[in-house]
C-alpha positions in Angstrom: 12.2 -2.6 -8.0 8.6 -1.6 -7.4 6.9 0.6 -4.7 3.5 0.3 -4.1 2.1 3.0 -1.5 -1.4 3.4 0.6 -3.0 5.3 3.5 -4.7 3.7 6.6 -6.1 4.5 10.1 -4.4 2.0 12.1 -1.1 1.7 13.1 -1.8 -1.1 15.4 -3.5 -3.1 12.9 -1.1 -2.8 10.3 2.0 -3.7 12.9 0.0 -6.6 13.6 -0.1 -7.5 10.0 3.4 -6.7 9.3 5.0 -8.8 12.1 2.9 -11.7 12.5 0.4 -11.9 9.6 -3.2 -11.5 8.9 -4.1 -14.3 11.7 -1.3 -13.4 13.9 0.3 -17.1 13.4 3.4 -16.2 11.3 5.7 -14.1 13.2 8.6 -16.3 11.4 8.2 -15.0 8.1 10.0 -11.4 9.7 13.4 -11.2 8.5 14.5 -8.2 9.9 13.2 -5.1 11.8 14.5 -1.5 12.1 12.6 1.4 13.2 13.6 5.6 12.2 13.1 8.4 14.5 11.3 6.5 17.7 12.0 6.6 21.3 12.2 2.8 21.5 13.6 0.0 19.1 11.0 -2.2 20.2 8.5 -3.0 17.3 5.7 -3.2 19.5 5.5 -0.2 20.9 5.9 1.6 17.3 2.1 1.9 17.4 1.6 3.2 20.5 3.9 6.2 19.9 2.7 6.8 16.6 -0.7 7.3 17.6 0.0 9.4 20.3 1.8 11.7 17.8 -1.0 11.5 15.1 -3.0 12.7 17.7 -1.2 16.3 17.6 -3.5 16.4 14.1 -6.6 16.9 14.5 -7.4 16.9 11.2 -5.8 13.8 9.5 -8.4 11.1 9.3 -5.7 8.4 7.7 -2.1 8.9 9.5 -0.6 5.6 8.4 1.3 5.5 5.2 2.0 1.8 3.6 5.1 1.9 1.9 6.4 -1.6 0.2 9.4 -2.1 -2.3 10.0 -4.9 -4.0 12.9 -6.2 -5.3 13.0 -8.4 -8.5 13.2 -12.4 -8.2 17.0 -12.3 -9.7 18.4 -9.7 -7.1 19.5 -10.0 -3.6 20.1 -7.1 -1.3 21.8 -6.9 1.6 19.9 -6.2 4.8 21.6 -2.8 4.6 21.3 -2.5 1.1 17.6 -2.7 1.5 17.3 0.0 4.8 19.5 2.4 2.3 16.7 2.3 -0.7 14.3 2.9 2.0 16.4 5.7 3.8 16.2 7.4 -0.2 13.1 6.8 -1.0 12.0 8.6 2.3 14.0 11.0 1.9 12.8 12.2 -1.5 9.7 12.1 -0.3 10.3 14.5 2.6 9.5 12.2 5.4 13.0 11.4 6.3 12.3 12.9 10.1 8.9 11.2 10.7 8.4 8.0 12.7 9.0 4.8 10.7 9.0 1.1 11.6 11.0 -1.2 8.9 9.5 -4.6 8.5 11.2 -7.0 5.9 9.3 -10.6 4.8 10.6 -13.9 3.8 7.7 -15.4 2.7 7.9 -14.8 -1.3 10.4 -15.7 -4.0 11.4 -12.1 -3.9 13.1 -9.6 -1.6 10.7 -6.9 -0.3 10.4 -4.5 2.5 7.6 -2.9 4.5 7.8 0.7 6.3 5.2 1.8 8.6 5.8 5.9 8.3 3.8 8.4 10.8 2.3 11.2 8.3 2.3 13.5 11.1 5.5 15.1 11.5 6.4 15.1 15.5 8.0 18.4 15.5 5.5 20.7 14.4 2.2 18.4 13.8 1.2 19.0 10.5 0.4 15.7 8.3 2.9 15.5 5.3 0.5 15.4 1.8 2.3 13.2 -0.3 1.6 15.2 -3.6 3.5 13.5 -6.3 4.7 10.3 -4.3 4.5 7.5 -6.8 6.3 9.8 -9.4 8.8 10.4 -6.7 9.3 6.8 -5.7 9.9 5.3 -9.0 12.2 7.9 -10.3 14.4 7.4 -6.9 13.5 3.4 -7.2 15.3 3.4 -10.8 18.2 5.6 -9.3 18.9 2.7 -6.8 18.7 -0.1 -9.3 21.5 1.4 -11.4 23.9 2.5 -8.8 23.5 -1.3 -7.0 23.3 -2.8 -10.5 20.1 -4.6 -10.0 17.4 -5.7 -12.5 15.9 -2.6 -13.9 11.9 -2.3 -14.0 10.2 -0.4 -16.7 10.2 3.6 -16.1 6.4 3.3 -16.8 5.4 0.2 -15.1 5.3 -0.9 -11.8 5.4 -4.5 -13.3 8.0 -6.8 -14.8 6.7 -6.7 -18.4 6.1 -4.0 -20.7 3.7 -1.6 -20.3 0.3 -1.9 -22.4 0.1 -0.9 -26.2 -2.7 2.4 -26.7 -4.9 -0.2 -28.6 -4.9 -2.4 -25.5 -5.8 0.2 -23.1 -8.4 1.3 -25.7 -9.4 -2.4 -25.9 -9.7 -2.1 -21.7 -11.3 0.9 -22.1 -14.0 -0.1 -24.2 -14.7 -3.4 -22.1 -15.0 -1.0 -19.1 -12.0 -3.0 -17.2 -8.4 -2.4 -16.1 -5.7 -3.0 -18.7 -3.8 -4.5 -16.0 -2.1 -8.1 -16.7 -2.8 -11.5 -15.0 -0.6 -12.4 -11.8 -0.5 -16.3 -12.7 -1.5 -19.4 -11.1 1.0 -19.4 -8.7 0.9 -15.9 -7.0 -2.5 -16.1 -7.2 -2.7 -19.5 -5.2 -0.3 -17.8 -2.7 -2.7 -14.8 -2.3 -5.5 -17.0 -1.9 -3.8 -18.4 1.1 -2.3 -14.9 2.7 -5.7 -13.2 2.1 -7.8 -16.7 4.0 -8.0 -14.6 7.0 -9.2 -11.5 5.6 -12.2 -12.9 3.6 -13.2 -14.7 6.6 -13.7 -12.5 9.1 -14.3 -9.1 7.3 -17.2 -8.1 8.7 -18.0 -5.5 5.4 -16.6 -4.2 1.8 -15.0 -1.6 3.5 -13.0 -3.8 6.3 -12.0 -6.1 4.1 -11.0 -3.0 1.6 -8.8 -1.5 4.7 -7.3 -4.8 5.0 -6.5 -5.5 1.7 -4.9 -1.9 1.7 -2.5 -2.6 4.1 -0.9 -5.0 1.9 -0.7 -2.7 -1.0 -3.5 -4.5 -2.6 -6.7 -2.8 -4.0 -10.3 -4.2 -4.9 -11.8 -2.8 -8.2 -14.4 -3.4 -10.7 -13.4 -5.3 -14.2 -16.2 -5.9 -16.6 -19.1 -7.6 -14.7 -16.8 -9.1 -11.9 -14.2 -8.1 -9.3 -10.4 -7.7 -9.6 -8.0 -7.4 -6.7 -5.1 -5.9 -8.0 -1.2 -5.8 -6.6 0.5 -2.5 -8.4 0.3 -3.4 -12.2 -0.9 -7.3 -12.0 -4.4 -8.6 -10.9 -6.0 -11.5 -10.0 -10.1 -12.8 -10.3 -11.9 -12.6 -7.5 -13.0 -15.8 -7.3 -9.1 -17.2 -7.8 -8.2 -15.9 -4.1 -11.5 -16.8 -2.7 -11.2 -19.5 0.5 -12.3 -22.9 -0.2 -16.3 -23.3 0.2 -16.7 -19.6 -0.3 -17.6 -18.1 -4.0 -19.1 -14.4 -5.2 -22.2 -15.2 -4.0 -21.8 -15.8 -0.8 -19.3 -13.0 0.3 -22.0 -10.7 -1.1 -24.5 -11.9 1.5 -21.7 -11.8 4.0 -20.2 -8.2 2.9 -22.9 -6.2 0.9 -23.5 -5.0 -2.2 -20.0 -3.9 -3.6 -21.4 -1.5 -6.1 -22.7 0.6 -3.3 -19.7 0.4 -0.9 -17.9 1.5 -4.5 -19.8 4.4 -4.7 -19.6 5.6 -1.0 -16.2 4.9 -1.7 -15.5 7.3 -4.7 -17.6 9.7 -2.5 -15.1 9.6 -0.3 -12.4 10.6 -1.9 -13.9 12.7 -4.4 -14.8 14.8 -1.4 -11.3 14.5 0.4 -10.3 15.9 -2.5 -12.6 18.8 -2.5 -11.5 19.2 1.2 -7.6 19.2 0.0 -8.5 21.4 -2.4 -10.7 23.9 -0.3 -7.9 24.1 2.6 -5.3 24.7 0.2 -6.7 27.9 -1.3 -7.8 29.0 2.0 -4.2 28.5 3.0 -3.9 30.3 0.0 -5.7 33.5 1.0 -4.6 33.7 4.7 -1.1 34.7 3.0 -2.6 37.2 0.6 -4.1 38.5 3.7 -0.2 38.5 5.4 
């Protein structure tokens, strides 16, 4: 199995996403939906309470956490098999009492499921931190495929192939790109369709960057181009671009990427600081106790 995690701001827009697509025109590709700790079973209003208890943190800027496991091509979980790996993997990660919405998709040649998880707890309003969550997730993730017997992923990859040799990541590393591996025609073609919408009606780097995130996808650098990467595979830019539009043309459209890059790294360079800062002020207040 693999787990691919992000952060986002809304929980509306990624509900949207998760139960009827990108353009909102494929609400048949749900195959099952299952919510954790919320007043109503109703999908739709998932957002709406989420929200309303992210709001009891006035700090959080990104409340939404993305969480999507995959299943390899040669397995197939039950419906409850799959809600039990998700149950886990929350629970390891110490968000088994926060607000979660399960949302699992038909639409590839592999089983996978998507949770929706509230970072802000509802009892006491804090926002969990996540420290440590992609260790976490893969050591429970390889804990689940023994004990159901299903196809064992590398401890150190998040792909299905080994990971890279040190002379290939020096290789990388010396090319200035990721040491990632190629996705392959196929998934590629299908991300060029799923990702149609998005391209289209992004209105800059950074909207298009939140809605890539929501699909566990992320957009970085390579070289002299642009790679959009899906946990430990990538694929060219210009091999998931919509028909008529090339490089050029979503740079008029979007920007300059190199500067949304570098606001971006800004960004979380100083969230960091931030984290860092509160934590040993936290720190100090219970000296001061």
């Amino acid at each position: 199995m693999i787990g691919l995690a992000s952060r986002g701001k809304s929980f509306g827009g990624l509900t949207g996403y998760l139960l009827a697509g990108s353009d909102r025109k494929t609400p048949e590709r749900v195959d099952w939906v299952a919510t954790r700790n919320l007043a109503s079973d109703n999908p739709d209003v998932a957002p709406h309470i989420m929200k309303a208890t992210a709001a009891q943190s006035k700090r959080v800027q990104k409340p939404v956490y993305h969480l999507i496991i995959s299943w390899d091509e040669t397995d197939a979980p039950e419906p409850s098999q799959m809600a039990d790996v998700m149950d886990k993997s929350l629970e390891r990660l110490g968000l088994s009492e926060h607000q979660a919405l399960y949302v699992a998709h038909n639409d590839t040649g592999h089983k996978h499921l998507h949770a929706m998880i509230n970072r802000v707890d509802e009892e006491t309003g804090k926002a969990w931190e996540g420290k440590h969550d992609r260790h976490l997730l893969r050591d429970v993730l390889i804990e689940q495929e023994r004990e159901y017997g299903w196809q064992e992923t590398p401890k150190r990859s998040r792909g299905k192939q080994r990971s890279k040799t040190k002379q290939e990541l020096a290789i990388a590393t010396r090319e200035s790109r990721d040491p990632g591996r190629h996705m392959g025609k196929e998934r590629s073609k299908k991300l060029r369709a799923d990702l149609r919408h998005s391209f289209e009606t992004s209105v800059d780097w950074a909207d298009l960057d939140e809605r890539l995130n929501r699909r566990g996808l992320d957009l970085k650098t390579s070289g002299n181009g642009i790679r959009v990467f899906d946990g430990g595979t990538y694929a060219k830019l210009s091999e998931v671009l919509p028909p008529k539009m090339n490089a050029k043309k979503l740079h008029n459209k979007l920007g300059d990427f190199a500067k949304f890059q570098e606001k971006r790294e800004s960004r979380r360079m100083g969230s960091k600081l931030k984290r860092k800062r509160t934590r040993k002020r936290a720190r100090e207040r219970d000296l001061d106790d």
